[in-house]
C-alpha positions in Angstrom: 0.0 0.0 0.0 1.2 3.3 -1.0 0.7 6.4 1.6 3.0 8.7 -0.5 0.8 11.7 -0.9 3.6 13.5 -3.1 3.3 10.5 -6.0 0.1 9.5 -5.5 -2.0 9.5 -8.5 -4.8 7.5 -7.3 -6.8 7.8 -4.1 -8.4 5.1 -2.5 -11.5 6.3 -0.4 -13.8 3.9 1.6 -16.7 5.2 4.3 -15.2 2.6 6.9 -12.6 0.3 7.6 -14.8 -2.9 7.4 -15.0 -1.8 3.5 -10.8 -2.7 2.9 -11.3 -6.2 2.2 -13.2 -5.3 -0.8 -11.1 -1.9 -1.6 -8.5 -3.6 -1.6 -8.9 -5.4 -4.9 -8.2 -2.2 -6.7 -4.7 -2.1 -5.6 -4.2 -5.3 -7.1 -4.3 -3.3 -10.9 -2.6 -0.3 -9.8 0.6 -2.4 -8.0 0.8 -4.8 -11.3 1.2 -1.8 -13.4 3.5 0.1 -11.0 0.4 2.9 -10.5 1.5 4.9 -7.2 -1.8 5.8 -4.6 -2.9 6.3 -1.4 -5.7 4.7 1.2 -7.8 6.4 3.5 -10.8 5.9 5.4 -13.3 9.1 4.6 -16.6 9.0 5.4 -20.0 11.0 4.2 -21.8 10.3 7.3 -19.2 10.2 10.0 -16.3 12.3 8.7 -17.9 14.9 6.3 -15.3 18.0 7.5 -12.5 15.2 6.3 -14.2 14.6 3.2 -14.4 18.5 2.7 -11.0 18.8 3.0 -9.8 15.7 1.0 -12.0 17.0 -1.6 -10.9 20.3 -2.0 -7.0 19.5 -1.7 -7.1 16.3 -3.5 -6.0 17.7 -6.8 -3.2 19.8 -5.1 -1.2 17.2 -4.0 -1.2 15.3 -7.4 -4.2 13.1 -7.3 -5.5 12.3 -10.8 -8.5 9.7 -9.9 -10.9 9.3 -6.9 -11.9 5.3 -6.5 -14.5 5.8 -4.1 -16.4 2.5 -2.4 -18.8 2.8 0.4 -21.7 0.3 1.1 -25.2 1.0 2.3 -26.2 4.9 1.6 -23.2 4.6 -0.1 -23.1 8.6 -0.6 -19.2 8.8 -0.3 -18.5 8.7 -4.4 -21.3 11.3 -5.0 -20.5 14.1 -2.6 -16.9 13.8 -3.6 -17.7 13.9 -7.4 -19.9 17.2 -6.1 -16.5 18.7 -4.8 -13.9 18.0 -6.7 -13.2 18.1 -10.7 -11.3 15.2 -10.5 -13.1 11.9 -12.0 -14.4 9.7 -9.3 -14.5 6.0 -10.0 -17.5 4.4 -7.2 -17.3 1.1 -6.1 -20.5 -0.6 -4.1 -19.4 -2.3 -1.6 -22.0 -5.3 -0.4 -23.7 -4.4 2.4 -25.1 -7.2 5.4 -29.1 -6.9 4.2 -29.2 -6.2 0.4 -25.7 -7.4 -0.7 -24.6 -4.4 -2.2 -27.9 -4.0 -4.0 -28.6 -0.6 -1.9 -25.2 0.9 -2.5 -25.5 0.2 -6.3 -28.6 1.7 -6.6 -27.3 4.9 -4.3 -24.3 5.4 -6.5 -26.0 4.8 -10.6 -28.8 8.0 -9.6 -26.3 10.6 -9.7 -28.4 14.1 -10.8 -27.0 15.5 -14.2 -24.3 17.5 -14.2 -22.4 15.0 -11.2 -20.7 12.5 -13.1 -19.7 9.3 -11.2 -18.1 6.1 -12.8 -20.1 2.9 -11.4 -18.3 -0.1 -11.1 -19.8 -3.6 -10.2 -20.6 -4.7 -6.7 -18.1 -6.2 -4.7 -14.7 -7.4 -5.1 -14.8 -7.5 -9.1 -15.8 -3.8 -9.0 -12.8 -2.3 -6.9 -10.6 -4.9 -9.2 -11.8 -3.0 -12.3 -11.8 0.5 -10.6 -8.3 0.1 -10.1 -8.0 -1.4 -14.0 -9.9 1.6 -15.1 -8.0 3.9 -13.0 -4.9 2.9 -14.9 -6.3 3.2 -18.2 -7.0 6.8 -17.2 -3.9 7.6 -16.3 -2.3 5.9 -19.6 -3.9 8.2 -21.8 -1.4 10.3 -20.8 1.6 8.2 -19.7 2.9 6.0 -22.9 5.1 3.6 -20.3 2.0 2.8 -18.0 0.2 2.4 -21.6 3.0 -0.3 -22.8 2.4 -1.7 -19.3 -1.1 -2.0 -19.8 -0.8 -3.2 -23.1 1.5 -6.2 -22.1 -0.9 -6.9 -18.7 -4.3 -7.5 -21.3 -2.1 -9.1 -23.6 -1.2 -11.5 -20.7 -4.4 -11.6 -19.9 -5.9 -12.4 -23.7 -3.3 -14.8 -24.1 -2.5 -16.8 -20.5 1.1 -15.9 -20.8 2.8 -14.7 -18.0 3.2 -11.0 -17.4 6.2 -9.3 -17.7 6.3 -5.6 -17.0 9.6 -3.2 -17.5 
């Protein structure tokens, strides 16, 4: 896990600590294709001054790309979308009653005009948030692009990945 705020490109958000087994997945992508980020606990409900403030410095200390998962009300990838320019990836996290059901459904009614990218429920979703993430951020970067390239071609082909 990476904590350096200065390369960070990626943010990890979740409303609690109970959601990291499921965050988690997305650093899976970003450490296979050397993409630096941080992890942090930020909640809607509990910590909105934090989220305020992570919002609104986010893009000042290099972050690129929000992945935001939160279960339940699952509010946490919509208020941040509502603060911050930056594109904010959402990940439902499954929840004890509806199995993610409720967060899914939270996070896909976003109002016009407050864009939020939806990923899947669960473990796949943070997986391809942080896949997603990267593909982002290779738009602009042609050595995470080759990286990218060599990881699907691993993946199209079962043949082992080897990145630079």
């Amino acid at each position: 896990m990476s904590d350096n705020a200065t390369t960070a490109k990626v943010s990890i958000i979740m409303g609690s600590q109970s959601d990291w087994p499921t965050m988690q997945q997305a650093t899976k992508m970003l450490d296979d294709l050397g993409v630096e980020y941080e992890t942090q606990v930020v909640s809607a409900h509990r910590t909105p001054a934090r989220l305020v403030q992570f919002c609104q410095q986010a893009h000042q200390r290099g972050i690129q790309i929000i992945i935001a998962g939160a279960g339940g009300s699952a509010h946490l990838a919509g208020m941040a979308a509502a603060m911050t320019h930056l594109p904010v990836v959402a990940v439902p996290v499954a929840s004890k009653h509806f199995q993610g059901m409720d967060s899914l459904m939270s996070m896909v009614q976003m109002p016009r005009g407050v864009a939020v990218a939806c990923q899947a429920v669960g473990e796949a979703g943070a997986y391809n948030a942080g896949l997603i993430s990267a593909q982002m951020l290779a738009l602009s970067d042609s050595k995470l692009r080759d990286r990218l390239q060599t990881w699907r071609h691993a993946q199209t082909f079962n043949t082992p990945l080897e990145v630079e």
